[in-house]
N, C-alpha and C positions, 0 to 999 in steps of 0.2 A: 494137546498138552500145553499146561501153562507154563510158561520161564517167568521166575523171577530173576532179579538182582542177582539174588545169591546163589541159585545157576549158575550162572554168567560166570560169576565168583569163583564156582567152585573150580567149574570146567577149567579157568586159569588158572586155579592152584595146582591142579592136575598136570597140567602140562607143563609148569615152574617146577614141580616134583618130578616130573619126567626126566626136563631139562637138566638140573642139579645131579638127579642119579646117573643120568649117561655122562655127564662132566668129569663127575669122578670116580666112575670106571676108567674111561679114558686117560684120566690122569695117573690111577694106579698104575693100567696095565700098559700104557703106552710109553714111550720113550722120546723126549721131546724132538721132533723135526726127523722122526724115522718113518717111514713108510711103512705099514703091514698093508699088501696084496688081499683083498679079501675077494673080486671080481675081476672081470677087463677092465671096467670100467668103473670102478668104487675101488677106493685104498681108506684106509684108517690113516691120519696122521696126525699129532698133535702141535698143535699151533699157539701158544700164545699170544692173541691179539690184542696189541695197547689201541688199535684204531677202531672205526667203526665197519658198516657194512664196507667190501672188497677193499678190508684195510685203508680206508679212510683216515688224513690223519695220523698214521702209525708210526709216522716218521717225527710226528711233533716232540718237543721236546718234555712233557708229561702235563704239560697243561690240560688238553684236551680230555684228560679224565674224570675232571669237576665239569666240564663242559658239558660230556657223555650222560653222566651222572646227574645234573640238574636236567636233560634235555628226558631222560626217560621218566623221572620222578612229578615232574611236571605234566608232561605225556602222559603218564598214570594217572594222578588225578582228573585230566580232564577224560581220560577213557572210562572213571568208574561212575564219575557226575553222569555222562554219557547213556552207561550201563544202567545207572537208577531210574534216567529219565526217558529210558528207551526197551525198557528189558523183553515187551511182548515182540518188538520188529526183529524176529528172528535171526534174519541174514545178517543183517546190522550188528545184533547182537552178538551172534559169530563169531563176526571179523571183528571185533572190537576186544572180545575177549581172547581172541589168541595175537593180536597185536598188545595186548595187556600182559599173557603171559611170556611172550618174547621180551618185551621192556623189558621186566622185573627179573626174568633168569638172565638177561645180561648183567643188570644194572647188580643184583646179588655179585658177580662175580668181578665186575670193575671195583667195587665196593670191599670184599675180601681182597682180592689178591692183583688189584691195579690192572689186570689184563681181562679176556674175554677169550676162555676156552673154548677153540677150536677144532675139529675133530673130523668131518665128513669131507672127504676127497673126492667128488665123479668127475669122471675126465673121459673125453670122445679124441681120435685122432691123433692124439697129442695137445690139447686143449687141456688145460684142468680149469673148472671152476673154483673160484676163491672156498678153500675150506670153510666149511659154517657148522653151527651145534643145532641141537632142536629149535632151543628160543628163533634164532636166524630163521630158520622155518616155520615156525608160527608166526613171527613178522611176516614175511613173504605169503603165505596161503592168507594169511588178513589180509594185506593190504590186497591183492588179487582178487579175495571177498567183495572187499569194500568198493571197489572200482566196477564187478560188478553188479553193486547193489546200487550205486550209483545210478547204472546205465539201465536196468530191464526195466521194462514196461509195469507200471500202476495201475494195479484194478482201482474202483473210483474211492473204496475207503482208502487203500492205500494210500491215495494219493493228497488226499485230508490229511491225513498222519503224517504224512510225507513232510507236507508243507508246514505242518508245525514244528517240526524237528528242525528247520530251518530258519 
């Protein structure tokens, strides 16, 4: 199967449309900083986060929002130049496209409403990990992509293509 660009493209708008619609479900049905029980180990809670990944920043005093904002928008263009000039290296492509559509569904929501809707609770022990939304996890499953796309082994075109991409 061939991927273009626009693949790439779409599959990101897909998951920025994901992202957006589980937001504000969340934000309808949810009640800021209340717990709903859904598992042992998963709760629903909503979160408004002014910071970045595990609230990064979120103590700053609103700066850090133009910061967020220039840092993902810039991050996107260089992920879609990326996507134009890479669209057949599959894996590459992947992870690039869901590190695209995580940018863009945070960056939508610092951009509306100065924060970054939170929502996913798992927690082991008594441990929680820092609540995150879909976008947070298309970051996360990319860049994990990409680290190993980085690292497997090059059949020998691969590794021609490889080298130009570099």
């Amino acid at each position: 199967m061939v991927f273009k660009t626009t693949s790439w493209l779409a599959l990101s708008a897909l998951i920025v449309a994901l992202d957006q619609a589980t937001k504000f479900v969340a934000t309808q049905r949810l009640a800021a900083n209340t717990v709903v029980e859904v598992a042992p180990f998963f709760n629903l809670v909503l979160i408004y986060n002014p910071g970045a990944a595990f609230s990064f920043l979120s103590d700053a005093a609103g700066w850090q929002r133009g910061l967020f904002i220039a840092i993902a928008l810039i991050a996107s263009v260089w992920i879609v130049y990326l996507l134009r000039k890479y669209p057949h290296q599959r894996l590459f492509a992947l992870a690039l496209s869901l590190v695209l559509a995580g940018a863009v569904g945070n960056v939508i929501d610092r951009i509306l409403l100065g924060v970054v809707v939170d929502f996913l609770d798992f927690h082991a022990l008594g441990y929680h990990w820092p609540a995150f939304n879909v976008a947070d996890a298309a970051i996360s499953c990319g860049a994990v992509l990409l680290v190993w796309d980085a690292l497997r082994p090059r059949k020998k075109t691969e590794s021609t293509t490889e080298a130009q991409r570099h």
